[in-house]
Every structure is written in structure tokens, then in C-alpha cells.
N, C-alpha and C positions, 0 to 999 in steps of 0.2 A: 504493500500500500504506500510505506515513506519513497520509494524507487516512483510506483506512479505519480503522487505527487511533484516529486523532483521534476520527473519530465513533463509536466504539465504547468510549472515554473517557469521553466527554461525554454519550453516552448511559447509562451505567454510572454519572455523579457525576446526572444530571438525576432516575433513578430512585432512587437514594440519598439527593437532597436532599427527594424529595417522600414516603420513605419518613419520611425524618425530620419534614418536618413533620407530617403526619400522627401519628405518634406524639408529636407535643408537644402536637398540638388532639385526637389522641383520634381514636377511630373513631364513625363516624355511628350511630345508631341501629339496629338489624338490623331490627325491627321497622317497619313504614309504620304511621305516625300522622300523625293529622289534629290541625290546630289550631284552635281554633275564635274568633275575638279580636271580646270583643262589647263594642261602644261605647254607653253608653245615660245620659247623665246626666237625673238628675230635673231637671222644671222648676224654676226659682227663684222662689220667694214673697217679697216685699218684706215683712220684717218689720214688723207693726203692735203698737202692746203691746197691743191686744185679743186678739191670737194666743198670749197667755201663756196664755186659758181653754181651748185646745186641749192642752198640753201635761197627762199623764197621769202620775202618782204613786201609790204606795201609799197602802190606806188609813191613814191614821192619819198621813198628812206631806203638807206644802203644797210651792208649787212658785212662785218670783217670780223678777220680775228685780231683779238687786243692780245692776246697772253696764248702761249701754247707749251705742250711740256712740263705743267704742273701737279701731273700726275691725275689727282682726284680733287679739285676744288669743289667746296660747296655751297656754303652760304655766304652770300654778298654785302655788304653794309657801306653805305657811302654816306662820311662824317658829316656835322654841322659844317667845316670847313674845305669841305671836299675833298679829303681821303680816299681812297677806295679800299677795302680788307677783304678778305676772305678767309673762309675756316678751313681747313683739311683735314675731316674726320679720320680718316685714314694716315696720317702722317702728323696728328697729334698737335699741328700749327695754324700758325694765321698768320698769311701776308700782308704787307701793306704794298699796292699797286702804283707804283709812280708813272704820272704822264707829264712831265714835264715842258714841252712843247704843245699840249694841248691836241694833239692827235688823231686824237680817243685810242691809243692804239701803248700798251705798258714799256717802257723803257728799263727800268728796273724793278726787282724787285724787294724787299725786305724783309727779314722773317721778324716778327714783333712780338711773339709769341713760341715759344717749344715745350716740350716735355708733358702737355695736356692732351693726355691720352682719350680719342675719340670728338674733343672740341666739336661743337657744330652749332649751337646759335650764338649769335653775335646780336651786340647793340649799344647804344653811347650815349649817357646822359652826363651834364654836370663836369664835363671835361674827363668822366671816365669810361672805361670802354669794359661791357661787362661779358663774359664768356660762361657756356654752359655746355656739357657734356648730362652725359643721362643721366645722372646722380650729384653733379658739383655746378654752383655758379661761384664765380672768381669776378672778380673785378680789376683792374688796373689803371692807375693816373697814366692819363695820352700827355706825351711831352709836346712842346709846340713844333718841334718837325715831324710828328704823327708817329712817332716810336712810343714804346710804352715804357714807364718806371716797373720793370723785374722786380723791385728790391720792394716796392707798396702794395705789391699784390696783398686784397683780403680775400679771405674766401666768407662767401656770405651765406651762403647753403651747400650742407654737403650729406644730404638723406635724402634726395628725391627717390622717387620708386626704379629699383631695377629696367634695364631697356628693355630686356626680352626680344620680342619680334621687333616692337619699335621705338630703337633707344637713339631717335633722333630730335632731340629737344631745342624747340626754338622758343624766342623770349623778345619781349620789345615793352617798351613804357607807352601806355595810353594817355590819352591827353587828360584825366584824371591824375598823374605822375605815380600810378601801380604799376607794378611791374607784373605781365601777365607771361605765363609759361606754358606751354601747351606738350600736355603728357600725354603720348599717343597708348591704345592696350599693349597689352604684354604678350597675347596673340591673337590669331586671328578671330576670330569672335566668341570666344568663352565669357561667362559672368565673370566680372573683376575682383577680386580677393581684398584688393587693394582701392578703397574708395578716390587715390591721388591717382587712378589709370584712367585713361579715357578721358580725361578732362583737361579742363581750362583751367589754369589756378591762377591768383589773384597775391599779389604781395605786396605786405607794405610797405616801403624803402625808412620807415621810424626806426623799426625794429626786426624787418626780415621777417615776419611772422607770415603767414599763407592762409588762406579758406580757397574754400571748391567757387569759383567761379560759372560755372557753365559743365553739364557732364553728359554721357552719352555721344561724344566723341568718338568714334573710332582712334583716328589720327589726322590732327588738322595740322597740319607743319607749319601751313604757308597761312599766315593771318595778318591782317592791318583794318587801319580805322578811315571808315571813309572821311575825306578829305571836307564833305561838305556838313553831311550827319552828322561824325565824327561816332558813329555807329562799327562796332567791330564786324570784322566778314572773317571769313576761313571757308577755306578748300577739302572738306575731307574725304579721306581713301577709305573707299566701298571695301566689302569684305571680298576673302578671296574663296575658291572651292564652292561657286552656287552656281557655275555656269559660264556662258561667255557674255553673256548682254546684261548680266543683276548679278550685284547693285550697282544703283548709277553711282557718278562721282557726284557728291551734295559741296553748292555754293551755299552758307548758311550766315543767317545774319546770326549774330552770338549776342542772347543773351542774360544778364545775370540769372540765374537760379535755374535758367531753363536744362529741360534733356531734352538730350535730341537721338534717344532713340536706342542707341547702339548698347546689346548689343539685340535685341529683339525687333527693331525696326531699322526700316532705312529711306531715306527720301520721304515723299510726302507721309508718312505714316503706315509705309507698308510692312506687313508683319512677315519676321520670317519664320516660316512654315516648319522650317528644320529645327527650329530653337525648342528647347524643351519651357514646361510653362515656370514662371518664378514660384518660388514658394506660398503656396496658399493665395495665389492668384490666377489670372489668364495674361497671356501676351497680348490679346487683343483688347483687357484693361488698363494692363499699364501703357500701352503706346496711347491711347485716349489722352494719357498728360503728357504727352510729348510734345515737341517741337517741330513742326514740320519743314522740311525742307527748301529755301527758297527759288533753287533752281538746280535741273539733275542734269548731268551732263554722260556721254559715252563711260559704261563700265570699264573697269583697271585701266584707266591711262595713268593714274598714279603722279596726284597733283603735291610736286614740292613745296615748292616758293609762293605767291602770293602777295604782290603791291601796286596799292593804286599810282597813278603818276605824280599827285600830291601838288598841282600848280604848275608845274617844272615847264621852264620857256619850249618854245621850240616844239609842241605838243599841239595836238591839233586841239581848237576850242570844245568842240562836242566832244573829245574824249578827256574832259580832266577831270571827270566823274569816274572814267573808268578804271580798270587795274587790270594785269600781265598776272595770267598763270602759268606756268612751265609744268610740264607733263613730262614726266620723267620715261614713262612707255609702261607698255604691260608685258607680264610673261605668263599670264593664263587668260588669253583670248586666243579664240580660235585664228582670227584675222590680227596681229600685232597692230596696237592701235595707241597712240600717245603719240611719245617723241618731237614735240614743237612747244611751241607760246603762242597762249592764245589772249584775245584781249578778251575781259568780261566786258560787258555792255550794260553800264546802269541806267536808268531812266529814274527821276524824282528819286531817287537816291535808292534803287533796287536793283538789282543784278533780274535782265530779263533775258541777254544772250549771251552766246560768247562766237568769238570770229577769228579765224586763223589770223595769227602774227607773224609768226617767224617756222616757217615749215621746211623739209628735204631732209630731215634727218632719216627719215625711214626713205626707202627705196625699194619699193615692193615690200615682202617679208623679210628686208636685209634692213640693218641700220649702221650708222658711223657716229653718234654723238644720242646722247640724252640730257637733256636742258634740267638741272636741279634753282641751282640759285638766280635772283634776279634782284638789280637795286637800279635804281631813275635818279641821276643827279638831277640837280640845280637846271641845268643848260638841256635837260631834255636829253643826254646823253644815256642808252640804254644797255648795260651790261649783265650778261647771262652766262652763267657757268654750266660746263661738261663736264659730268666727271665721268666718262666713258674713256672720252677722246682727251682728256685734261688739257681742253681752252676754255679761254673766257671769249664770247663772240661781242663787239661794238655793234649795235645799232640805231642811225642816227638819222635824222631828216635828212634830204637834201634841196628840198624849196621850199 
């Protein structure tokens, strides 16, 4: 009798404990979906600089290389007094780009920064120029010939959430004077463990302290504040393993408090099918408080960079509203689709299209360059980084 009871214990805590799990990972899908996960990278073309007369611009602007041979440049930042920097996640630095003849085209170059292993968002407030890696932000005093004081380095955050799948961390001060950072997840669309993944954070430069800004990000890399709203935007990368057309890439106005979705919806509110449900909910409840999406663009082109032109002379009038994305390319579409810059197109201060900029990097199913970074000086001067083919490309009016 003591033996039957036992196992009628142990069977009562065995259905208990898996009741519980179960309710902390959520119930399965009801519905049967397929996933469809397509692997296809374009071939790779060996950059030649005669492949610069492939690349395509608008009438009325030319298109060169500024910098060649940098290996993998990424992210672009051009100073309050017109610098140009770039980060090399891969080589742990950041240049600073001289044109001294005015060019547009780099004559030398500077290393201003070494030994920051992974570096990739950049930005400069207050005469300092602040750097972040997927875990560390640093800061450095900029000297007045655009090198950095080594010996004042502070480090101002160094616990951000592990990279995972996307430990590419970008950062810029909004016209509020927060510093916003944008933590992409940790993989491709799993619940986050970690409420600092998939979001937007928020910091105060008083005391460095953070809250959650914006969440249900996937990964927004490429974010700025319109020039005229002064409203934030971001780019962010659709999930991957659902197919070749879903999910779109989401243009999203960002803001405070809101989700936007990820990882159970994407674009205007659509649920996805494969997701298992939240704990003692449904996915078609919670997307209900989501954020919907303000404009979807082609799946996996895989948007880096991200800025509006901000005034900058030499800019056509109807676009100083707008802003430059760079598409880094897909490698799970059936047809290879990315690899340019494109303009977004705002209207009354909302992103309604977007319109090839700078294209010929793909060549059929072949490509020779992938466009990551992008910065718009002063004079309308347009700089876009490869880190495929490691150039920087100039493109610039010419009437």
C-alpha cells in the first residue's frame, strides 16, 4: 500500500513539474506550420577598381572610391568639425579618414583607436568621441587635430548583454542628450532570457544608469532622429529560417515604451504561426499591444546603417526629409536580394517608400561589395562603407 502510494506521489509531482514547465516555455503552436530555411549566398567577385563603372547612381551624382584596402570597415561617423572615423569590428580599431585637398577621395589614414576588440558603434558628443562593442562603451577626449587622448579613456558601461547572433551594437545621442543603444537578440527568434535583448535602451549621460527604451526589436543597427520631427526611425532585420519573401525588413518609427513585436510578430502585426504561445496567453493577444510597423520592405536584405541627410548642402530640396539605408545582402533568399542604398522616402514626416541609391553590387546571383556603414557630411558629401571588398565609396552631386 506505502509503495502504491509513493507512486501515486511521484506521479502527481512528475505531472505537476511538467505542467509547470510547460507553462514557463508556453504552449506549442495549435496550428501545423511549415518552415521553410533557404541557404543561398551570392557568389563573390574579387573587387577590381574597374568595377567602380558598374556601380549605379542618380542622375545628377557621381559614385568613387574614397579608401580601398581597409580590410572590413564598418560604421561611419563624421565629426561636428568634419572628421570622418570609422570602426573595424574585425581589426578591433577606428580610423580617422583624412581629405585634405577636399577631394572627397582619403589621402591618409590614422589609427585613433586599437586594442578594442570587436569596436563597432561610434559617436561624439561634448568634444568626446564615445565607442561600443557588445558589452563595453568607452569614451575618449578628441584632440583638436581629430586624434584621441589614449591616456583619458573612461569606460562608462561595461555589462551590456552578451552578442550572440547579434553582437553588433550601435549608439548615438538624441536630441533629448540620452544616449540610446540598440541591443539586437541573441538569436534568431527565441523569447529573450534577457529583458536588455531586442531593445532600445535609453541612458543617462548624469550617471550612466539605463531603462528599456523601446522593445521587441529584433535588430535595429541602423537608427537616427528625423531631422524635422526629430522623431527616432530604425531599420530592423526580419527573422531568418521562415522562407524566402517573410518577414519583411520593418522601417519603424521608435517609440518610448512601445513593442514592436519580435519575437511573435513582425510588420504590420503579423503573427508568426511557428512561434509557440507565451505563457498563459495567445500570440494573437499579445501582438494586439504591439506596434505596428511603419513600412515593410523586401525580406533578408539585411539593413545596416541608417541616416537621414540632416540639412546637409548640396542635397536635393524634396529629399532633406529623407534618409540612406544600406543593405548589406541576404544569404537565405532564394533570388540574392540586398547589396545597395537605398533612399527612404518620407512624406509629412513618415517613411512611405524607398528608391534605389547607389546599386551594381550584385550582378546577377554574383556580388563584389556589401554597403554596411553610411554618414552625410556638412557639404552633402556621401560616404558608404564595404566591408566585403574593404572600400569606403564617395558619392556626390554633380549639378
Amino acid at each position: 500500500m506505502k509503495n502504491k502510494k509513493l507512486r501515486i506521489i511521484l506521479s502527481v509531482l512528475a505531472i505537476s513539474a511538467a505542467l509547470g514547465v510547460q507553462a514557463q516555455r508556453g504552449l506549442p503552436p495549435k496550428d501545423v506550420t511549415r518552415s521553410m530555411s533557404v541557404t543561398k549566398y551570392a557568389q563573390v567577385m574579387e573587387f577590381k577598381p574597374e568595377m567602380v563603372k558598374l556601380l549605379k547612381v542618380p542622375a545628377g551624382w557621381q559614385v568613387n572610391v574614397a579608401a580601398s584596402g581597409l580590410g572590413k570597415p564598418r560604421m561611419l561617423y563624421t565629426s561636428p568639425s568634419g572628421n570622418v572615423y570609422v570602426t573595424r569590428r574585425d581589426g578591433g580599431d577606428v580610423l580617422l579618414l583624412e581629405d585634405k585637398n577636399k577631394d572627397g577621395k582619403f589621402e591618409n589614414l590614422v589609427t585613433v583607436v586599437s586594442e578594442f576588440k570587436g569596436v563597432h558603434g561610434i559617436t561624439m558628443k561634448d568634444n568626446w568621441m564615445y565607442l561600443c562593442n557588445s558589452n563595453e562603451v568607452r569614451r575618449y577626449p578628441v584632440k583638436p587635430d581629430g586624434t584621441l587622448n589614449i591616456d583619458g579613456k573612461e569606460t562608462l558601461i561595461k555589462d551590456l548583454p552578451d552578442g550572440g547572433q547579434h553582437p553588433n551594437r550601435t549608439m548615438d545621442f538624441g536630441p533629448d542628450g540620452m544616449l540610446y543603444i540598440s541591443v539586437g537578440s541573441l538569436c534568431n527568434d527565441c523569447k529573450e532570457s534577457d529583458k536588455e535583448t531586442a531593445v532600445m535602451l535609453q541612458v543617462d549621460p548624469k550617471d550612466w544608469s539605463r531603462k528599456l527604451y523601446a522593445s521587441g526589436l529584433r535588430n535595429t543597427i541602423g537608427f537616427d532622429w528625423h531631422p524635422q520631427t526629430k522623431e527616432l526611425w530604425g531599420v530592423d532585420n526580419g527573422g531568418d529560417a521562415k522562407g524566402s519573401e517573410w518577414p519583411p525588413e520593418e522601417v519603424n518609427r521608435i517609440r518610448q515604451g512601445a513593442d514592436y513585436g519580435f519575437p511573435y510578430a513582425y510588420g504590420k502585426r503579423e503573427v508568426d504561426k511557428s512561434r509557440e504561445d507565451p505563457a498563459g496567453n495567445t500570440k494573437e493577444e499579445v501582438v494586439k499591444a504591439t506596434e505596428p510597423s511603419v513600412l515593410e520592405l523586401t525580406a533578408h536584405m539585411a539593413p545596416i546603417a541608417f541616416s537621414f541627410f540632416r540639412g546637409a548642402s548640396n542635397i536635393p530640396t524634396e529629399w532633406s526629409g529623407d534618409g540612406l539605408v544600406a543593405w548589406h545582402g541576404s544569404w537565405n533568399a532564394e533570388k540574392p536580394v540586398g547589396f545597395k542604398v537605398q533612399r527612404i522616402h518620407f512624406e509629412n514626416g513618415t517613411a512611405v517608400k524607398a528608391e534605389d541609391f547607389l546599386t551594381g553590387f550584385l550582378q546577377g546571383d554574383s556580388r563584389f561589395g556589401r554597403p554596411a556603414g553610411i554618414t552625410v557630411t556638412k557639404e552633402g558629401t556621401i560616404y558608404i562603407s564595404d566591408d566585403a571588398s574593404g572600400n569606403i565609396y564617395v558619392v556626390k552631386k554633380t549639378n
